[in-house]
MARRO-957396 format. One record per atom (N, C-alpha, C, O): residue number from 0; residue in one letter; chain; atom name; x, y, z. Coordinates in steps of 0.2 Angstrom, whole numbers. Layout:
# MARRO-957396
nuvo:marke:mifi:lummi:X:Y:Z
NUM:A:A:CA:X:Y:Z
...
This chain:
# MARRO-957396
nuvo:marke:mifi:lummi:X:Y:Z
0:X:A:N:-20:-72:-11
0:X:A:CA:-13:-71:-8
0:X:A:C:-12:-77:-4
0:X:A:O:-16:-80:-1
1:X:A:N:-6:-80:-5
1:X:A:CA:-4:-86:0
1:X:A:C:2:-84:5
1:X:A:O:7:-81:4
2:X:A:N:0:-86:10
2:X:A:CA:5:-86:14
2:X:A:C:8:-92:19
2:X:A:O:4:-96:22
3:X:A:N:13:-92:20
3:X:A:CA:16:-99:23
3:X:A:C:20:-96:29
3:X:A:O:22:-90:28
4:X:A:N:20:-99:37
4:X:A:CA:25:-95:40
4:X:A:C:31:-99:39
4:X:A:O:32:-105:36
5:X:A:N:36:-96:42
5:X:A:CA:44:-101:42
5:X:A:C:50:-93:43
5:X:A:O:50:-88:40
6:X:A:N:53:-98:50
6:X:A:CA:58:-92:48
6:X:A:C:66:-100:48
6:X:A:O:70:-100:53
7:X:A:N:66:-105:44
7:X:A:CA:69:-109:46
7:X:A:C:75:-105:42
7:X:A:O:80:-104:44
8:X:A:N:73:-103:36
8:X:A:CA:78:-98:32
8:X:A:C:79:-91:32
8:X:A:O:84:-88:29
9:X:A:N:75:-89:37
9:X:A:CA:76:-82:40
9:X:A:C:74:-79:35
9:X:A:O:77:-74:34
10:X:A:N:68:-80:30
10:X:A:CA:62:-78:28
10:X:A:C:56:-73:30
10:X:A:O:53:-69:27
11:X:A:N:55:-75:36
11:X:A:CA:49:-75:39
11:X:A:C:44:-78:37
11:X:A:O:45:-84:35
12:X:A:N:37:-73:36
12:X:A:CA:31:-76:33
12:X:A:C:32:-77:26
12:X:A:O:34:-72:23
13:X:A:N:31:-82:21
13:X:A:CA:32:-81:14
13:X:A:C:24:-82:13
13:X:A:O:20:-86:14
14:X:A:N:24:-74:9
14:X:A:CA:18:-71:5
14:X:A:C:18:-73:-4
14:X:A:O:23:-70:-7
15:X:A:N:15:-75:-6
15:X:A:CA:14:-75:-13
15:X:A:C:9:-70:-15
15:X:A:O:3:-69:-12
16:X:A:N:11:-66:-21
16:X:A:CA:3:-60:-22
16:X:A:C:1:-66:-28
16:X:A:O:5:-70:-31
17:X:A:N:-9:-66:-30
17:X:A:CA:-12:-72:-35
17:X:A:C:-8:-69:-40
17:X:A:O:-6:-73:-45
18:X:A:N:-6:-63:-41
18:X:A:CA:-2:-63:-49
18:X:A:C:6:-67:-50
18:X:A:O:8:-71:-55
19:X:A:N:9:-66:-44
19:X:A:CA:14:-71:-45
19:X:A:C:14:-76:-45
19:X:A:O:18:-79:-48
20:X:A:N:7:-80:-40
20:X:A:CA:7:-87:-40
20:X:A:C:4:-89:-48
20:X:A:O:7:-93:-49
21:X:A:N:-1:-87:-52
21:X:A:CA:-3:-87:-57
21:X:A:C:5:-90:-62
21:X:A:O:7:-95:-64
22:X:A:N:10:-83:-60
22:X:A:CA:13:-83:-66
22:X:A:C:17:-89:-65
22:X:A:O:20:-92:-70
23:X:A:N:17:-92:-58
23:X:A:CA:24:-98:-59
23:X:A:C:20:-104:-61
23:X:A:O:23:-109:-65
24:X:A:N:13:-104:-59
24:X:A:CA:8:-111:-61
24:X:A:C:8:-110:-67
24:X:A:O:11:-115:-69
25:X:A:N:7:-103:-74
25:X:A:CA:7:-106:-80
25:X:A:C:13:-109:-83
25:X:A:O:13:-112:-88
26:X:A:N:20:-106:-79
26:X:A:CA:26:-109:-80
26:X:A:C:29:-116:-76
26:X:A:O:35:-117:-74
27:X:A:N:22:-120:-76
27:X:A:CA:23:-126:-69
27:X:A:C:31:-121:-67
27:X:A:O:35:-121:-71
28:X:A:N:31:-118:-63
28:X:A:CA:36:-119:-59
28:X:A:C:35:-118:-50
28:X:A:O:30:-115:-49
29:X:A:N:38:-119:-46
29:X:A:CA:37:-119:-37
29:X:A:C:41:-113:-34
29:X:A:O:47:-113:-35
30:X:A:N:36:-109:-30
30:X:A:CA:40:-104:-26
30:X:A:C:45:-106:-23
30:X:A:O:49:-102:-21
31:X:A:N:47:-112:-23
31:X:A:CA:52:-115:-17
31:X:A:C:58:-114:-22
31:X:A:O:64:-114:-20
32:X:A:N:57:-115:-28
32:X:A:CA:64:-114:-33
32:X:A:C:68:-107:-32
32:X:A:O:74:-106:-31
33:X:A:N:61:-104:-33
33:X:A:CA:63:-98:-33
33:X:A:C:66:-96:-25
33:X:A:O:72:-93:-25
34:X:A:N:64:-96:-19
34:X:A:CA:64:-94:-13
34:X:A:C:71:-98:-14
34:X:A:O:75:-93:-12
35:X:A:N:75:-101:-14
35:X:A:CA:79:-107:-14
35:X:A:C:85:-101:-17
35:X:A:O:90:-98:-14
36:X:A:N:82:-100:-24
36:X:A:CA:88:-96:-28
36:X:A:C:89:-88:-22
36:X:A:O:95:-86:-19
37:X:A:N:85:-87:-21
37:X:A:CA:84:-81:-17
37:X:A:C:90:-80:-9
37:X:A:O:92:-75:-7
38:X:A:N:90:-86:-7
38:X:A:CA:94:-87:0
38:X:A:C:100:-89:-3
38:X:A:O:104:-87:1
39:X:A:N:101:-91:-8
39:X:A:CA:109:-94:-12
39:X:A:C:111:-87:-14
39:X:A:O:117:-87:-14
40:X:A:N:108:-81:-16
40:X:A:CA:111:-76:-20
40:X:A:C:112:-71:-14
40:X:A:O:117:-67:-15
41:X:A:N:105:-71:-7
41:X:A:CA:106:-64:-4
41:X:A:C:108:-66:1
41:X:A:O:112:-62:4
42:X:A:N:108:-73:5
42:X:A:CA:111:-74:13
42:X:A:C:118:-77:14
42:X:A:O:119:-82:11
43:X:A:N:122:-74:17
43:X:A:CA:120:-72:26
43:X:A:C:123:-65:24
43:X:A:O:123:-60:28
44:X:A:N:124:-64:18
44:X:A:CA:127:-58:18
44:X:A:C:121:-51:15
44:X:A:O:119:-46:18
45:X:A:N:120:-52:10
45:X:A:CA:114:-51:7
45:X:A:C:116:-44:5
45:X:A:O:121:-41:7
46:X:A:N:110:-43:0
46:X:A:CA:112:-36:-7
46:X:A:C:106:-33:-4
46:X:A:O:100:-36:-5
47:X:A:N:106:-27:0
47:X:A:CA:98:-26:4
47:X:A:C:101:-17:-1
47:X:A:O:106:-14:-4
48:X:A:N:93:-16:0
48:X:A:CA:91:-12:-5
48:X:A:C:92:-5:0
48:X:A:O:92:-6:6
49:X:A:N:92:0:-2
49:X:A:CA:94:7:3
49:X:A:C:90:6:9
49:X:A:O:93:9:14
50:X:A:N:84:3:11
50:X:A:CA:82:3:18
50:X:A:C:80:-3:21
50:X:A:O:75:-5:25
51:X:A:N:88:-9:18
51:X:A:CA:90:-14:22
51:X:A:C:85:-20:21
51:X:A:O:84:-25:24
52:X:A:N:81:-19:17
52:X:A:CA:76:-24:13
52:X:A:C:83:-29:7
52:X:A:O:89:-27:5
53:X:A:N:81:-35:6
53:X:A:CA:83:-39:0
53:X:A:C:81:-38:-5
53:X:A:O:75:-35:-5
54:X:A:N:82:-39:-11
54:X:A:CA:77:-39:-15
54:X:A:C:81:-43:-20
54:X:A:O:88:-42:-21
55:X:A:N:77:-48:-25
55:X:A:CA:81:-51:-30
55:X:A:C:74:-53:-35
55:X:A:O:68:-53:-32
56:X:A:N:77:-54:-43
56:X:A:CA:74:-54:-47
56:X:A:C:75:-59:-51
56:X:A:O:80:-60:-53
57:X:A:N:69:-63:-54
57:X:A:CA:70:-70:-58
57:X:A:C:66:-68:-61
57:X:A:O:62:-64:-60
58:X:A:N:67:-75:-70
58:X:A:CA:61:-73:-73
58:X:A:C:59:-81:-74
58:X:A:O:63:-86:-74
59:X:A:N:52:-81:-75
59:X:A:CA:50:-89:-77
59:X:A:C:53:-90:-80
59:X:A:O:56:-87:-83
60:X:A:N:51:-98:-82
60:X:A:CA:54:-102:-89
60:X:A:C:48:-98:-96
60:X:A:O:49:-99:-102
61:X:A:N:44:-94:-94
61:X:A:CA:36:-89:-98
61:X:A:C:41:-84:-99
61:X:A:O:40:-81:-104
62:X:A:N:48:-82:-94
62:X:A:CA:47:-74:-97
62:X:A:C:45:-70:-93
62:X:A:O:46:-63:-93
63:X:A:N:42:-72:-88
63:X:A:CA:39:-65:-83
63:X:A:C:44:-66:-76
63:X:A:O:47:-70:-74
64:X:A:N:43:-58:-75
64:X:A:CA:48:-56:-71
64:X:A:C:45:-57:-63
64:X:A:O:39:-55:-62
65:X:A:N:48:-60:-59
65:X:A:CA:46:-62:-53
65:X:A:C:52:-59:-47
65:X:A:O:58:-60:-46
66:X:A:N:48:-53:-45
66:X:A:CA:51:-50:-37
66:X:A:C:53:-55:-32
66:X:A:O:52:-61:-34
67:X:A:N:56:-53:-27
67:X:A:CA:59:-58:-20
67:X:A:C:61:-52:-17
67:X:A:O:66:-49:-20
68:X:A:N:56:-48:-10
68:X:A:CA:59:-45:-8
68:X:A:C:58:-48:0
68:X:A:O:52:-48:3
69:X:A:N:64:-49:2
69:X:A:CA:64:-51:12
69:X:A:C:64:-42:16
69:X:A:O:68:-38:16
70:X:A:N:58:-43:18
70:X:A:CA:59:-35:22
70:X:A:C:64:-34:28
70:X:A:O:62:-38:32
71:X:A:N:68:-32:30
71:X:A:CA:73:-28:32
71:X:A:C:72:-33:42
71:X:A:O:74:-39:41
72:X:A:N:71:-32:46
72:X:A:CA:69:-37:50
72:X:A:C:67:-45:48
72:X:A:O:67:-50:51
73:X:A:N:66:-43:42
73:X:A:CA:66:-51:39
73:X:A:C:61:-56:43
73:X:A:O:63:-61:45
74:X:A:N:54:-53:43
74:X:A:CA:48:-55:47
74:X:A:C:43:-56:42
74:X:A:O:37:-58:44
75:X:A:N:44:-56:34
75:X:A:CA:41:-59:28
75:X:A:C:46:-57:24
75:X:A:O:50:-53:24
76:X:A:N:43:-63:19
76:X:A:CA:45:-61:11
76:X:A:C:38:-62:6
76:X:A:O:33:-66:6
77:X:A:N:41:-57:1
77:X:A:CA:36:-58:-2
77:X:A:C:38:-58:-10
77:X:A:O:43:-55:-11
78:X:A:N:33:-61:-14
78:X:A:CA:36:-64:-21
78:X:A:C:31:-61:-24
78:X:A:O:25:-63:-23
79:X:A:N:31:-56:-30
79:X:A:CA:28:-53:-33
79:X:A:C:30:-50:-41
79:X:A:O:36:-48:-43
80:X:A:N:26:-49:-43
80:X:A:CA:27:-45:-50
80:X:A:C:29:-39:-50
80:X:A:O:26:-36:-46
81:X:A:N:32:-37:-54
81:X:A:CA:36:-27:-53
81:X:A:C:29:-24:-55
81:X:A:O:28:-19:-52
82:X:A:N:24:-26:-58
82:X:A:CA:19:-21:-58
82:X:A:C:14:-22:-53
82:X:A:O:10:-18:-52
């Protein structure tokens, strides 16, 4: 698991699980693309999920589905595979 702190985006801590960081390495691609798309689609307003969590979904240039959910205090996010 990696984690980075930052609330410059009002993220908090950015968690990656090895399965997601896996899937963007075989599709070179950088959580920052993603994290990037995720503050453009959810903030300042944001699409929070019934218990005020974000949650947004991408897929690699591979095809695999990549989670983004900022928890509800918005004290982490975490970038993860739906399984």
């Amino acid at each position: 698991m990696i984690c980075i702190r930052t609330n410059r985006l009002g993220l908090g801590r950015i968690i990656v699980t090895p399965a997601a960081a896996r899937a963007m390495k075989d599709a070179k691609e950088m959580p920052a693309m993603f994290l990037a798309q995720h503050v453009r689609d959810k903030f300042p307003d944001g699409e929070a999920v019934s218990d005020g969590r974000l949650m947004s979904a991408y897929l690699t240039s591979n095809g695999v589905i990549l989670w983004i959910i900022t928890e509800a205090d918005r004290s982490a996010t975490t970038i993860l595979l739906p399984e």
